[in-house]
PyMOL Python script that loads the backbone (N, CA, C, O; Angstrom):
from pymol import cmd

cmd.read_pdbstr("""\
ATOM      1  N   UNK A   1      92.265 116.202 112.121  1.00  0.00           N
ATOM      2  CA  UNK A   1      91.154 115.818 111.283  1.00  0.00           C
ATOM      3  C   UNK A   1      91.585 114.633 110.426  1.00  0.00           C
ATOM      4  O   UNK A   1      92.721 114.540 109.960  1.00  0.00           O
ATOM      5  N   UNK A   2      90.329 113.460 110.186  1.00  0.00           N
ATOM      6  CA  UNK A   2      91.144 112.670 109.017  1.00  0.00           C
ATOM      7  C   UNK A   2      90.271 113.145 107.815  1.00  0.00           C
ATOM      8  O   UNK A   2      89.097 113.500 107.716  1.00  0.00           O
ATOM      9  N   UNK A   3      91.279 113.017 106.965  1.00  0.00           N
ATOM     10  CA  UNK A   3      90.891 112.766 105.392  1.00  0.00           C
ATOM     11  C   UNK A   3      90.947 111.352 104.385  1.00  0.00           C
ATOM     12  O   UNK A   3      91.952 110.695 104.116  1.00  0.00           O
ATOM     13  N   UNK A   4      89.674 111.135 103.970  1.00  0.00           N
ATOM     14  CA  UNK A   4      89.919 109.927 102.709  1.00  0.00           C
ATOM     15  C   UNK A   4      90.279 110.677 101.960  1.00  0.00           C
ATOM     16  O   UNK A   4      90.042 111.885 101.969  1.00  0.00           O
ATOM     17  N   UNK A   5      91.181 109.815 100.859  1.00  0.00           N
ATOM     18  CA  UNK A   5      92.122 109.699 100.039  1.00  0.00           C
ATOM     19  C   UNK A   5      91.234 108.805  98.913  1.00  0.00           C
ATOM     20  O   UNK A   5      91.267 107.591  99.113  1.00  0.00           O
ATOM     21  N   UNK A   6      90.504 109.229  97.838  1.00  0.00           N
ATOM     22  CA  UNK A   6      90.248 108.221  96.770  1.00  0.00           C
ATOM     23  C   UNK A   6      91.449 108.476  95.501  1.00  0.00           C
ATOM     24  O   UNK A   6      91.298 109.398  94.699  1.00  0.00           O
ATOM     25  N   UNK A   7      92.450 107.694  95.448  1.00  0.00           N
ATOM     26  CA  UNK A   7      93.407 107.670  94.707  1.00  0.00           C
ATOM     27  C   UNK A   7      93.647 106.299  93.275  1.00  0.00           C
ATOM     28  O   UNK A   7      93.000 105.270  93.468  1.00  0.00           O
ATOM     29  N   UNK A   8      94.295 106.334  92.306  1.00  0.00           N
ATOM     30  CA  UNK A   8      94.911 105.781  91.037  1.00  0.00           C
ATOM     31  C   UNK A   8      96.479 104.845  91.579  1.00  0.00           C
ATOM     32  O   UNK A   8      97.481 105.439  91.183  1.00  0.00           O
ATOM     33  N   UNK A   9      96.689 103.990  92.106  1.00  0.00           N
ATOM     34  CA  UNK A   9      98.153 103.918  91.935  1.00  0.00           C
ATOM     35  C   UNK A   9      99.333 104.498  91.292  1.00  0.00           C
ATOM     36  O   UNK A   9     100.385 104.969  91.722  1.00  0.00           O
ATOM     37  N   UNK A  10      98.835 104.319  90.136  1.00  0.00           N
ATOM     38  CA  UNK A  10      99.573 104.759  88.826  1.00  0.00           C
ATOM     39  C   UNK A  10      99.268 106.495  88.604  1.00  0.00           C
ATOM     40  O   UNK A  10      98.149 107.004  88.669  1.00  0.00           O
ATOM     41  N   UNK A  11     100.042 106.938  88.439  1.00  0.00           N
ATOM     42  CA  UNK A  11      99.954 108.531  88.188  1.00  0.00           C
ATOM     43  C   UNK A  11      99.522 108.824  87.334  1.00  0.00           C
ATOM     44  O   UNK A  11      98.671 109.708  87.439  1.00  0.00           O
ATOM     45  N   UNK A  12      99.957 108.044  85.393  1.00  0.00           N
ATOM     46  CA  UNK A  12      99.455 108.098  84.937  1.00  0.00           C
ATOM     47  C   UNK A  12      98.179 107.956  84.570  1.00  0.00           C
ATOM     48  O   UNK A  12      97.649 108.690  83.736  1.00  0.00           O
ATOM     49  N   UNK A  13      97.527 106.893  85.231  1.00  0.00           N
ATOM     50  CA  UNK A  13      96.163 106.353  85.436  1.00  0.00           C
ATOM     51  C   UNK A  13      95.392 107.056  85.117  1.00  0.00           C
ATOM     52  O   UNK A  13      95.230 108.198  85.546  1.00  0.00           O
ATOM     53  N   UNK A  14      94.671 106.413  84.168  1.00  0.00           N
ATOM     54  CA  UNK A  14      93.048 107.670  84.092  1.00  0.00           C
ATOM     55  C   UNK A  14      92.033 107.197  85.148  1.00  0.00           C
ATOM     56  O   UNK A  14      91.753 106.000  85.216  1.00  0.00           O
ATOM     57  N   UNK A  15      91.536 107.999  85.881  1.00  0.00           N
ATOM     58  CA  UNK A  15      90.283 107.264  86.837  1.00  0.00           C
ATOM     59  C   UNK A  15      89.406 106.442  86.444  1.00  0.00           C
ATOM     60  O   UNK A  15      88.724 106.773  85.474  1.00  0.00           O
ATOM     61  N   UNK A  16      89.256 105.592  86.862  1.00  0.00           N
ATOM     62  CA  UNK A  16      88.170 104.789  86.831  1.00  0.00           C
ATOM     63  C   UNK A  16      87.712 104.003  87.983  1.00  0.00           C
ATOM     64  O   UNK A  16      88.488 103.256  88.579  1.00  0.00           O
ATOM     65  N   UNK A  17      86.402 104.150  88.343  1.00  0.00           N
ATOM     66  CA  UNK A  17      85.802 103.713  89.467  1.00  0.00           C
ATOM     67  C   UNK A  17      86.317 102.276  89.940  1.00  0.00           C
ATOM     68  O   UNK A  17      86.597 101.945  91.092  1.00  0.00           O
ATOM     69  N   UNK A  18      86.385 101.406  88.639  1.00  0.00           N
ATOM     70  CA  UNK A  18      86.379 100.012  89.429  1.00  0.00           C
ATOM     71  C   UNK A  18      88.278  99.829  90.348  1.00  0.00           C
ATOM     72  O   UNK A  18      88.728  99.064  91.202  1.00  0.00           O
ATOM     73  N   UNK A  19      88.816 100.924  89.596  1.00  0.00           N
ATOM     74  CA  UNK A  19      90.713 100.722  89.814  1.00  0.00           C
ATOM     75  C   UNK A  19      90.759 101.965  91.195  1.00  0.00           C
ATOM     76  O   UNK A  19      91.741 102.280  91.867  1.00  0.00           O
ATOM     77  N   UNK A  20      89.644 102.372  91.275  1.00  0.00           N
ATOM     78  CA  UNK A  20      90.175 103.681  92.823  1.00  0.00           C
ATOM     79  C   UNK A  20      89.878 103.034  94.208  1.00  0.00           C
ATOM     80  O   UNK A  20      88.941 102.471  94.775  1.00  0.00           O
ATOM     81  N   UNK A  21      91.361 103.464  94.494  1.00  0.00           N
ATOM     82  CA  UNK A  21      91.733 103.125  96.452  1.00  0.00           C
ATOM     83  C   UNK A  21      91.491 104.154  96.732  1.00  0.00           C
ATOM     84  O   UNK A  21      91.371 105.148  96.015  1.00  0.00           O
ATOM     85  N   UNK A  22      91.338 103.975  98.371  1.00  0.00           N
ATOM     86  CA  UNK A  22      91.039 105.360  99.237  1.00  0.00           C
ATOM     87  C   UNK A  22      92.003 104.808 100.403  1.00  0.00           C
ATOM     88  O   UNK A  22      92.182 103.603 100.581  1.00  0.00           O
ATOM     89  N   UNK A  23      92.409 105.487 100.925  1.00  0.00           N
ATOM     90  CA  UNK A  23      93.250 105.394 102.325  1.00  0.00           C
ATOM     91  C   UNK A  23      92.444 106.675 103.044  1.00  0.00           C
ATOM     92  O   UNK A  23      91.633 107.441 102.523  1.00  0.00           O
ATOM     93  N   UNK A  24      93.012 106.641 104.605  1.00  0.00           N
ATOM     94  CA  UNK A  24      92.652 108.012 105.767  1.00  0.00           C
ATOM     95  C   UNK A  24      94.060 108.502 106.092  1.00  0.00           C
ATOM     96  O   UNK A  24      94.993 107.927 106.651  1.00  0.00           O
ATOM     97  N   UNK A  25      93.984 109.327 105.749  1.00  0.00           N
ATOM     98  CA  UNK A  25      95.374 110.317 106.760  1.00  0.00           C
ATOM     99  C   UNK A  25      94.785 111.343 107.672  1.00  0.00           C
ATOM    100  O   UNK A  25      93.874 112.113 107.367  1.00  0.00           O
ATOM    101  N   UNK A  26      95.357 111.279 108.741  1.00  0.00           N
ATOM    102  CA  UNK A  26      95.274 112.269 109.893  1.00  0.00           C
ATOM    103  C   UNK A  26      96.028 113.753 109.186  1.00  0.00           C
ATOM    104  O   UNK A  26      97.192 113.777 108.788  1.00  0.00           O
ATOM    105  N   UNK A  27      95.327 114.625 109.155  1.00  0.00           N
ATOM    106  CA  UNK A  27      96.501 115.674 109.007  1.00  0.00           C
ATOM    107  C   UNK A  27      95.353 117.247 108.950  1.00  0.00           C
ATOM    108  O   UNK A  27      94.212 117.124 108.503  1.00  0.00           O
ATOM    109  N   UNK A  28      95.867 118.618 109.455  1.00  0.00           N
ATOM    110  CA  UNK A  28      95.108 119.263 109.637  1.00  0.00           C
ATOM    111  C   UNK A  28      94.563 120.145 108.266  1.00  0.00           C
ATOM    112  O   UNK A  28      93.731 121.031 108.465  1.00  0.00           O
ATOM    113  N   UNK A  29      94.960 119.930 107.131  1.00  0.00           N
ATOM    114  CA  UNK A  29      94.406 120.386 105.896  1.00  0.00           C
ATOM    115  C   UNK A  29      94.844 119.334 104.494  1.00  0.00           C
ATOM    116  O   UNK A  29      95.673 118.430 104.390  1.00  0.00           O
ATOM    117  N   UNK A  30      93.908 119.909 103.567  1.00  0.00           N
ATOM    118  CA  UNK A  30      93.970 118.942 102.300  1.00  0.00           C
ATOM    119  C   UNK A  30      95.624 119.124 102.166  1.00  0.00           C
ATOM    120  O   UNK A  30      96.355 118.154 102.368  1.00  0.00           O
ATOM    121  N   UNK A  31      96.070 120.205 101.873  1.00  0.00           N
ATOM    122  CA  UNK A  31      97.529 120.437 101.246  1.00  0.00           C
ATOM    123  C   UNK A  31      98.206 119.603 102.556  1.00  0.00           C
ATOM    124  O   UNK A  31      98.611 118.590 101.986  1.00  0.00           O
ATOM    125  N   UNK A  32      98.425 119.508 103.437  1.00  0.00           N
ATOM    126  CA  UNK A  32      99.380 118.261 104.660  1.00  0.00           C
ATOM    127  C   UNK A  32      98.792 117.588 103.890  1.00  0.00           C
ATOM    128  O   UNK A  32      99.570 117.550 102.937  1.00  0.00           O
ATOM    129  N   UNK A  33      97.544 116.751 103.509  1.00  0.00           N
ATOM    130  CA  UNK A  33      97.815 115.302 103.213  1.00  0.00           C
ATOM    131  C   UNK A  33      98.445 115.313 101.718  1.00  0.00           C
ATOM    132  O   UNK A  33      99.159 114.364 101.394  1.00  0.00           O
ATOM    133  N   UNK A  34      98.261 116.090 101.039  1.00  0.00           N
ATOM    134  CA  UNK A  34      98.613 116.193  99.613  1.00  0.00           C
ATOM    135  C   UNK A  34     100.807 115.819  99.745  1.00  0.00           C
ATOM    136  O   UNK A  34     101.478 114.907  99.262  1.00  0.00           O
ATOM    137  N   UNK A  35     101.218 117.065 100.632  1.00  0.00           N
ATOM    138  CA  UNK A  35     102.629 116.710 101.285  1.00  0.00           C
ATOM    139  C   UNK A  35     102.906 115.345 101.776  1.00  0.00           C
ATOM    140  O   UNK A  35     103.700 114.437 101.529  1.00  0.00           O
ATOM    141  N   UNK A  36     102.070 115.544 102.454  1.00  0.00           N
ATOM    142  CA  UNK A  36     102.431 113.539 103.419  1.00  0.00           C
ATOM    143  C   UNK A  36     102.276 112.547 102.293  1.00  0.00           C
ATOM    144  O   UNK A  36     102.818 111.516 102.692  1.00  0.00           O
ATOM    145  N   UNK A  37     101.660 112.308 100.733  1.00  0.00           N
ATOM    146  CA  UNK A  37     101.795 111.503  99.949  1.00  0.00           C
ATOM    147  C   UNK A  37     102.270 112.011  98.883  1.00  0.00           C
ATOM    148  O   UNK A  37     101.941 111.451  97.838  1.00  0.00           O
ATOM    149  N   UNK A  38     102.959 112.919  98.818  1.00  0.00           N
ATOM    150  CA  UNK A  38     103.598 113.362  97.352  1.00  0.00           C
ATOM    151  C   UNK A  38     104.640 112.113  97.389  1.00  0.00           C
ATOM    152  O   UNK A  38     104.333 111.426  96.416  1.00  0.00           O
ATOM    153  N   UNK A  39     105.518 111.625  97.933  1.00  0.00           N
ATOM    154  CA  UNK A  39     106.724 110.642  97.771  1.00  0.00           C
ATOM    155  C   UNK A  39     106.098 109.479  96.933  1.00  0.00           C
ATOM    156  O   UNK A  39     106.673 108.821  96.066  1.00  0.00           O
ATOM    157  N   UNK A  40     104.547 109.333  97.447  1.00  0.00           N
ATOM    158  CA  UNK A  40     103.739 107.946  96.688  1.00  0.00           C
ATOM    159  C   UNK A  40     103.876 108.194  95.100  1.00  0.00           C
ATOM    160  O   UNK A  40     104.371 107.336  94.369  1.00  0.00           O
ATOM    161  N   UNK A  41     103.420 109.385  94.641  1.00  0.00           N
ATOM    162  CA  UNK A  41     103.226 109.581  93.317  1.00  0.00           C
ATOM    163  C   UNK A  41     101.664 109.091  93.163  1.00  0.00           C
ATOM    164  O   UNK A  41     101.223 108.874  92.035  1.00  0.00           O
ATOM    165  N   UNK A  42     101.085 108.973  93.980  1.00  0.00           N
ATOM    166  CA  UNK A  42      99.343 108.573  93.552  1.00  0.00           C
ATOM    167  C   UNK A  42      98.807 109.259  92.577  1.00  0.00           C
ATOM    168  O   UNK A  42      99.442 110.291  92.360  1.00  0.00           O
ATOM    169  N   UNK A  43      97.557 109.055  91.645  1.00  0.00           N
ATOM    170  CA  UNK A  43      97.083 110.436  91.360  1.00  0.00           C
ATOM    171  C   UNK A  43      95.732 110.396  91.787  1.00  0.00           C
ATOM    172  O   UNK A  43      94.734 109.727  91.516  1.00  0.00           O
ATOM    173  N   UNK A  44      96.113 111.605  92.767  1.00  0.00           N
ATOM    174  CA  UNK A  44      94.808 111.484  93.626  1.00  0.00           C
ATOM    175  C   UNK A  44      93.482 112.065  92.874  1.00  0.00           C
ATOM    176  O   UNK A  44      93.603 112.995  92.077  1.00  0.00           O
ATOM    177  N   UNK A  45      92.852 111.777  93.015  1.00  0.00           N
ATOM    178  CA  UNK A  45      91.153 112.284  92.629  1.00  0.00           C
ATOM    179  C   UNK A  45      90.461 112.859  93.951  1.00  0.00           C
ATOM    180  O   UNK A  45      89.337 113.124  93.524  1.00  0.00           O
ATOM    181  N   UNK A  46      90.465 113.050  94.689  1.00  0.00           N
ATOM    182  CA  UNK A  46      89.422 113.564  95.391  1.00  0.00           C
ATOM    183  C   UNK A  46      90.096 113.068  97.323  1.00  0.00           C
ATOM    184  O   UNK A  46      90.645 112.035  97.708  1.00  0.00           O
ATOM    185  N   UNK A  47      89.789 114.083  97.934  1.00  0.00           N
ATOM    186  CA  UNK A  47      90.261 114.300  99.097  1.00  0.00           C
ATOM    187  C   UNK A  47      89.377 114.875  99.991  1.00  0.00           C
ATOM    188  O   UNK A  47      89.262 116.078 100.224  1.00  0.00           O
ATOM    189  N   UNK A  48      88.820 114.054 100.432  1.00  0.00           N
ATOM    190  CA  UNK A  48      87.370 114.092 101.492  1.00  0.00           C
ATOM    191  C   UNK A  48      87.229 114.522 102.868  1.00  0.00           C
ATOM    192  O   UNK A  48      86.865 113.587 103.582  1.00  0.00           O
ATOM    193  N   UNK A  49      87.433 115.884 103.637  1.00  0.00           N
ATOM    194  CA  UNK A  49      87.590 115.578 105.196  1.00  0.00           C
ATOM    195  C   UNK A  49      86.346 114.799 105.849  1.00  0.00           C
ATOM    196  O   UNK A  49      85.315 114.825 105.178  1.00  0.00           O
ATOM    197  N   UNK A  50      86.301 113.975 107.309  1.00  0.00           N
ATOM    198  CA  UNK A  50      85.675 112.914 107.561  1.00  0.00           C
ATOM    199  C   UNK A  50      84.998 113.844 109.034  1.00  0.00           C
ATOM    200  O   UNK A  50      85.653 114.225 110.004  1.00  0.00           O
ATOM    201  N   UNK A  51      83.555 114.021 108.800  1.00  0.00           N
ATOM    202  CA  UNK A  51      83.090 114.655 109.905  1.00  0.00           C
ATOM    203  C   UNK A  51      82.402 113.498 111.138  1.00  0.00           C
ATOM    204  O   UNK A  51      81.826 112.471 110.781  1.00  0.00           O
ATOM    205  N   UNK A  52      82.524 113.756 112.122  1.00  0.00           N
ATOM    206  CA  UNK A  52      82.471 112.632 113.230  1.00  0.00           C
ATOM    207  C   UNK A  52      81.062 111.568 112.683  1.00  0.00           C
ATOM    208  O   UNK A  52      80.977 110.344 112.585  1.00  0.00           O
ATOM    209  N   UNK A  53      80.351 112.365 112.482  1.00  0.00           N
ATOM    210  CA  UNK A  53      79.419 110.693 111.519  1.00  0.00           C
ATOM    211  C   UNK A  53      79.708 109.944 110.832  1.00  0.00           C
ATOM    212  O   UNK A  53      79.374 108.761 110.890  1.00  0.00           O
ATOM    213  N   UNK A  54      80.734 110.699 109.621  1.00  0.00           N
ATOM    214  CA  UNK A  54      81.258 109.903 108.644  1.00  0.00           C
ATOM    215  C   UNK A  54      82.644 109.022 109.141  1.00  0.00           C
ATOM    216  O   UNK A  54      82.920 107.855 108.864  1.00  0.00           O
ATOM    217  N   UNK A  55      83.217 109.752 109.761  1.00  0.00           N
ATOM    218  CA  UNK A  55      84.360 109.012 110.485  1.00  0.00           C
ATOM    219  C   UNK A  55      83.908 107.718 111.458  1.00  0.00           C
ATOM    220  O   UNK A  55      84.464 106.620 111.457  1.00  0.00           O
ATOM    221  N   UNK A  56      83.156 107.979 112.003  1.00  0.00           N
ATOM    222  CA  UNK A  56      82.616 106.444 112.628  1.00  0.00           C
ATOM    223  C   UNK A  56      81.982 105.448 112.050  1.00  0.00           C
ATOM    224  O   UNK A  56      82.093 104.312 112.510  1.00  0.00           O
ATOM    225  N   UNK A  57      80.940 105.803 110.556  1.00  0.00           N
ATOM    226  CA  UNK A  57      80.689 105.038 109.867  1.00  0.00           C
ATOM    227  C   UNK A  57      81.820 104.164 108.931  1.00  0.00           C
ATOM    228  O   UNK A  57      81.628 103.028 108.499  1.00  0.00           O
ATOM    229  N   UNK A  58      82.788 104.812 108.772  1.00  0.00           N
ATOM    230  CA  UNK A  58      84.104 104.931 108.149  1.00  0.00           C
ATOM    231  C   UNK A  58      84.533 103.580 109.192  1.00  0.00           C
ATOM    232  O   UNK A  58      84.765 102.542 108.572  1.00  0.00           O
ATOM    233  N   UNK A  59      84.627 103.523 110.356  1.00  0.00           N
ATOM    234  CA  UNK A  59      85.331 103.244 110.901  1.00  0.00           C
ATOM    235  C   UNK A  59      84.842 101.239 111.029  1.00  0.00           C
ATOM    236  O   UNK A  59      85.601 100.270 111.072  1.00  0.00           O
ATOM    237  N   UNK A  60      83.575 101.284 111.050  1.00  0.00           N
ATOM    238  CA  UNK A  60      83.288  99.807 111.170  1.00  0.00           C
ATOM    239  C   UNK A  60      82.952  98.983 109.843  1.00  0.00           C
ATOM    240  O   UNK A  60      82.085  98.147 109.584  1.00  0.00           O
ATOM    241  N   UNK A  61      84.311  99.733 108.880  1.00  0.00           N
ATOM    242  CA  UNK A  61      83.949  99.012 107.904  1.00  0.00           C
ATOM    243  C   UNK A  61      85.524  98.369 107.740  1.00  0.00           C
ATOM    244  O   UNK A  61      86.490  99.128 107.815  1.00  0.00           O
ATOM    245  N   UNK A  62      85.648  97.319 107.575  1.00  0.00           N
ATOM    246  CA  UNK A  62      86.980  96.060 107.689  1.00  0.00           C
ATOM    247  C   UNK A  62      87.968  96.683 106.561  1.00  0.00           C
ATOM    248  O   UNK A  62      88.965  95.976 106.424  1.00  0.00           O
ATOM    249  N   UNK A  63      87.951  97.789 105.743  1.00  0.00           N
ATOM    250  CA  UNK A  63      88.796  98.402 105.268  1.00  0.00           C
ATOM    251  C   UNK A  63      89.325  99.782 105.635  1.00  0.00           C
ATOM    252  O   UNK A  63      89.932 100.536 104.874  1.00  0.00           O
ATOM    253  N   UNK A  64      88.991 100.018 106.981  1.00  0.00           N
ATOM    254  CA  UNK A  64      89.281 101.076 107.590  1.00  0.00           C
ATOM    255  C   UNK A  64      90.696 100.707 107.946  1.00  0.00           C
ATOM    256  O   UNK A  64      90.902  99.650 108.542  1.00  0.00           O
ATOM    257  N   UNK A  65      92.060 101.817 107.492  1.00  0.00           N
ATOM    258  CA  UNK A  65      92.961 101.716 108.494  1.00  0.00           C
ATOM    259  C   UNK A  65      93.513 102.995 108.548  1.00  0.00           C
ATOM    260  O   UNK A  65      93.645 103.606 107.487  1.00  0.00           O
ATOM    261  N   UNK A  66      93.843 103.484 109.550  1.00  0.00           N
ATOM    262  CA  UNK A  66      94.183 104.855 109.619  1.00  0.00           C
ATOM    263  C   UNK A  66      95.859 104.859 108.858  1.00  0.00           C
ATOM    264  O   UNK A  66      96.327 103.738 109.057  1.00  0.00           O
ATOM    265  N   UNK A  67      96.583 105.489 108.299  1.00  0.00           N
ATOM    266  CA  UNK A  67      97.997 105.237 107.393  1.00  0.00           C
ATOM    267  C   UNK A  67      98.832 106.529 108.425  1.00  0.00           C
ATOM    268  O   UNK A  67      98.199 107.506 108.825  1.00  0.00           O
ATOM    269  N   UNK A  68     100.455 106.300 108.776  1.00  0.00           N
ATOM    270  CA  UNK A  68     101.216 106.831 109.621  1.00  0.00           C
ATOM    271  C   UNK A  68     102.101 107.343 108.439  1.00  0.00           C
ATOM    272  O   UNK A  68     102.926 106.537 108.010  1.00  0.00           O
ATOM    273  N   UNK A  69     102.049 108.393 107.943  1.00  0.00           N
ATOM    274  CA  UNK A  69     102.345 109.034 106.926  1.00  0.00           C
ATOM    275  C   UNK A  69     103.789 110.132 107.551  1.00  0.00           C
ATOM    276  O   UNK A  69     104.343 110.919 106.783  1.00  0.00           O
TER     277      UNK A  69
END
""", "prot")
cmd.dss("prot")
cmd.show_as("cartoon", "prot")
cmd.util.cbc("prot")
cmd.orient("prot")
């Protein structure tokens, strides 16, 4: 399954819309992707699984890249 990732760089970071990235990780539950980026230190906000509509809409947009985590 993939999951978006809407994440803070900064750990400390307080959220704010205009400063949040999202990446996709392949992985079969929230906690794997949570593991596969603990080394980042992100602070993640929100962790989205991508159901085949959303994943293809996902997909033809020029900031799509799948991440090899």
């Amino acid at each position: 399954m993939i999951f978006k990732v809407f994440y803070q760089e900064l750990p400390g970071e307080v959220p704010v819309r205009e400063r949040t990235q999202s990446l996709y990780v392949e992985a079969d539950s929230e906690k794997e992707v949570r593991n596969k980026l603990y080394d980042r230190k992100y602070n993640i906000e929100f962790i989205h699984p991508l159901d085949e509509a959303h994943l293809n809409y996902e997909k033809q947009s020029e900031h799509f890249k799948l991440e090899t985590v």
